[in-house]
C-alpha positions in Angstrom: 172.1 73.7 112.5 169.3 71.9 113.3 169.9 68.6 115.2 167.8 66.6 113.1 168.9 67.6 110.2 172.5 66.8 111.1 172.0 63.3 112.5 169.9 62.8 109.1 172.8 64.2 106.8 175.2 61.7 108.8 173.4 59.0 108.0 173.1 60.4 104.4 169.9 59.8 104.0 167.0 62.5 102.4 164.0 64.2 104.2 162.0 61.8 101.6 163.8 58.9 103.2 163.3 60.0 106.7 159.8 60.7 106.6 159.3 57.8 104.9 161.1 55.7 107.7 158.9 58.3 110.3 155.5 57.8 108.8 155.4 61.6 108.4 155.3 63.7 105.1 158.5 64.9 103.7 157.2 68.6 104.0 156.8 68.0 107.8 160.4 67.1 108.0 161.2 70.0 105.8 159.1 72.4 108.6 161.1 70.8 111.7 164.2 71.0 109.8 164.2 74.6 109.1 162.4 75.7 112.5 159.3 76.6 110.7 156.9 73.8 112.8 158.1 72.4 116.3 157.4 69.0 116.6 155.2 66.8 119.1 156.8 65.0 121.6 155.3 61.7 119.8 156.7 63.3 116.2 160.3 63.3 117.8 159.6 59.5 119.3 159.2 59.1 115.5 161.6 60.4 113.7 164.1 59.7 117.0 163.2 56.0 116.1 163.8 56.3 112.5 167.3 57.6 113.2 167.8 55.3 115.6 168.9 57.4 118.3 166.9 58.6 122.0 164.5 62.1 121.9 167.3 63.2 124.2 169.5 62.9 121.5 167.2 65.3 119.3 166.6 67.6 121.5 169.8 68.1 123.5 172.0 71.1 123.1 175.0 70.2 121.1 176.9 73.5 122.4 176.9 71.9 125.9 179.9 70.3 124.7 181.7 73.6 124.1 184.0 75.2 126.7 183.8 78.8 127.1 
């Protein structure tokens, strides 16, 4: 699942919400969210901002966490 669209369901708030808190249109979060668009480094300082979390944070693997 797409990180963003986990760390925004945590938070349980909508795309609307988050694009709103990003300055971006809810269809752009929609895109990123279902890996139709790729955001800019300066969208994903956005939305990282909005969800109050690091670009590291969106962009990391979360299966580095799993042990084979």
């Amino acid at each position: 699942m797409n990180k963003i669209k986990v760390l925004r369901e945590q938070r349980k708030i909508t795309q609307q919400q988050l694009a709103r808190m990003a300055g971006v249109a809810q269809s752009t979060i929609h895109y990123i969210e279902t890996g139709q668009k790729s955001p800019t480094l300066k969208l994903l300082e956005k939305i990282a901002l909005a969800l109050d979390v690091s670009v590291v944070d969106l962009i990391e693997n979360t299966q580095n966490n799993i042990s084979p």
